[in-house]
N, C-alpha and C positions, 0 to 999 in steps of 0.2 A: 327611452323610458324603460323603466327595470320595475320587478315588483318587490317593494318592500314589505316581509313579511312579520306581522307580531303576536307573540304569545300574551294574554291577557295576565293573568293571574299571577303575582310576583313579577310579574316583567314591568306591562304598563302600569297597575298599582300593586301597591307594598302589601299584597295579603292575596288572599285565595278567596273569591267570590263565592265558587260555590261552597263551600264550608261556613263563610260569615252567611251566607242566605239558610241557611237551617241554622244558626244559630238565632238567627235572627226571628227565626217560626217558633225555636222554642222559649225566646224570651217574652215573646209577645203571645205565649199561651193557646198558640196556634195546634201544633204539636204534642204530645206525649212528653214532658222534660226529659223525664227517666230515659226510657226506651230510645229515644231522638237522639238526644245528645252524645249519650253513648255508641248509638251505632254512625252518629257524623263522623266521631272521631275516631271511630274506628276507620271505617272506610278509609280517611283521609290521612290516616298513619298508614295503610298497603298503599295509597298511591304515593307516599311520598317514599316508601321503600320499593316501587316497580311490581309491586302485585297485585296492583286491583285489581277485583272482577269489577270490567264495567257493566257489565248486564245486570248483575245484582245490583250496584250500586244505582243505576238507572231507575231499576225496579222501585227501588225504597225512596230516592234524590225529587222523582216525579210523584208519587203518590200522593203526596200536598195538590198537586196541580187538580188531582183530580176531585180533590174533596171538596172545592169551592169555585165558587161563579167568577169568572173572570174577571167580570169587573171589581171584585174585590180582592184580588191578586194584581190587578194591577196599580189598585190605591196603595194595597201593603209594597209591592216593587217601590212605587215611588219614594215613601217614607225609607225603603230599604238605601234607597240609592242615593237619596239625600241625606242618610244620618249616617251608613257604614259605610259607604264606595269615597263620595266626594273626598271625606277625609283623608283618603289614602291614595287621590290620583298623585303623579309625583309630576314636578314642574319638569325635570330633564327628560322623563318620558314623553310631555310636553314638547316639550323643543326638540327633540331626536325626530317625532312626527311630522313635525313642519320644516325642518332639514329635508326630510324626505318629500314632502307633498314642493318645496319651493325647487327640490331638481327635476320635478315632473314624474317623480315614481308614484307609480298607483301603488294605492296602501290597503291593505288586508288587515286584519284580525284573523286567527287560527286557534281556535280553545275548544278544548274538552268541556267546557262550563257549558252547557243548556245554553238555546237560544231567547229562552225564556228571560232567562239573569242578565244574559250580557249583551244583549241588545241595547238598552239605553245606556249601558256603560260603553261599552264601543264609539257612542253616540257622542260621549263627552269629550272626548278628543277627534272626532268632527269626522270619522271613518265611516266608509260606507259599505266597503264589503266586508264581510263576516262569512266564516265558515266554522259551525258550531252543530252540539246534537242537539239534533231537531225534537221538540214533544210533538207527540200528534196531538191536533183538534180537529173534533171531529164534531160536528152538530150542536156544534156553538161551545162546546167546553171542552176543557183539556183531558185525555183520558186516561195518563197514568203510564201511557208506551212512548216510545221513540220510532222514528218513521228513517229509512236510510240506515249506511252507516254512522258509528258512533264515533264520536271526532277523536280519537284517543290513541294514544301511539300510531302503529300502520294505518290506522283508521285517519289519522292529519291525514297523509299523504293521497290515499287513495279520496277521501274530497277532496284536496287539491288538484288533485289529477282530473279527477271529474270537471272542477269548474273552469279549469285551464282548456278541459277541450272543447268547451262551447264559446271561448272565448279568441281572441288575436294574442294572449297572451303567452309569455312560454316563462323559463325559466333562464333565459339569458340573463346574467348579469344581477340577479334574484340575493337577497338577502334574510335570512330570519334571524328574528332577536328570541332569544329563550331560556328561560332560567332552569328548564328541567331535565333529567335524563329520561324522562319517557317521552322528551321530542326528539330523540337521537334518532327514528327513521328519516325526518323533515329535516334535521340538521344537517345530516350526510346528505342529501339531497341538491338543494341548492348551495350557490356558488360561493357566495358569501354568511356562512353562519357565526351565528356572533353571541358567544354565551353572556348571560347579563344576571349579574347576582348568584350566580350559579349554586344549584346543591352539590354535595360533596362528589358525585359520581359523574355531575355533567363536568364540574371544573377540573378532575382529575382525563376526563376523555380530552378536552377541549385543552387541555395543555401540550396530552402526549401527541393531538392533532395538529397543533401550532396555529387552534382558532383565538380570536378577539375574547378579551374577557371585558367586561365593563359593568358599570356599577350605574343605575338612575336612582341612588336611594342617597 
């Protein structure tokens, strides 16, 4: 038994969750338009060029959490993840999963996305473990910080490493799927990395490396 590992966002579906989840706050009025959308997209132009600050991004990404009662972030998640996520899970991601779960590999998730977002998305493809940045709740509501490290570059790694030493598991024979070059610490890592839909920087490393390239879209 091997652990099969996967990147959420552009891997298992065709988009970036956490950017559709603020987009999604400021179309529903949730949010600032102005101010919101601009700095969504900004944010998520430095990560897609390997510069984000996660901490600022965190900063601003949770601050929604903190301004409303739970239970109504989690009726908005739902409409979230019923009108933006489903539409874009992909059927080969689909089947690549249960490839995996019918050779007996335990299956992971690994995202930079909040635990907040991709919990019931995780869900939809029937995954149980997840390693993601955590928001704090503290006293019944969310309060706007992250608790631990923040899953994001060396930050994958070092929770992986954390959840692998409470557990029988190791990295024998371990695979990750990932369409990003800010997974290149997690890539090099395990045994089997496998770029999928790649951006320009993972598929140019991922070539000169002689890793899998493949496509679920």
């Amino acid at each position: 038994m091997s652990l099969a590992i996967f990147d959420l966002d552009n891997t298992l579906i065709a988009d970036d969750s956490d950017f559709l989840w603020g987009q999604f706050l400021v179309d529903r009025g949730i949010v600032d338009k102005d101010r919101y959308e601009t700095a969504n997209a900004k944010f998520y132009d430095d990560y897609k060029q390997g510069c984000l600050d996660i901490v600022d991004f965190l900063g601003f990404s949770l601050a929604p959490l903190a301004a409303h009662d739970p239970e109504q972030l989690y009726r908005w998640r739902d409409e979230f993840v019923e009108t933006l996520i489903k539409p874009i899970t992909l059927t080969a991601a689909h089947a690549l999963v249960e490839q995996h779960r019918a050779a007996g590999d335990t299956l992971l998730v690994i995202t930079a996305t909040n635990r907040f977002v991709t919990e019931p998305i995780v869900k939809l493809y029937g995954i149980d473990n997840l390693l993601a940045t955590t928001p704090e709740f503290k006293d019944g509501r969310y309060t706007g910080k992250f608790i631990d490290t923040p899953c994001f570059q060396a930050g994958k790694v070092k929770q992986l490493q954390d959840w692998l030493s409470s557990s029988v598991l190791n990295l024998d024979g371990s695979c990750f799927y990932s369409d990003s070059h800010n997974d290149l610490p997690l890539l090099n890592l395990v045994e089997k990395p496998v770029a999928v839909d790649p951006d320009d920087k993972l598929r140019v490393a991922a070539q000169q490396a002689g890793w899998p390239i493949i496509s679920l879209r």
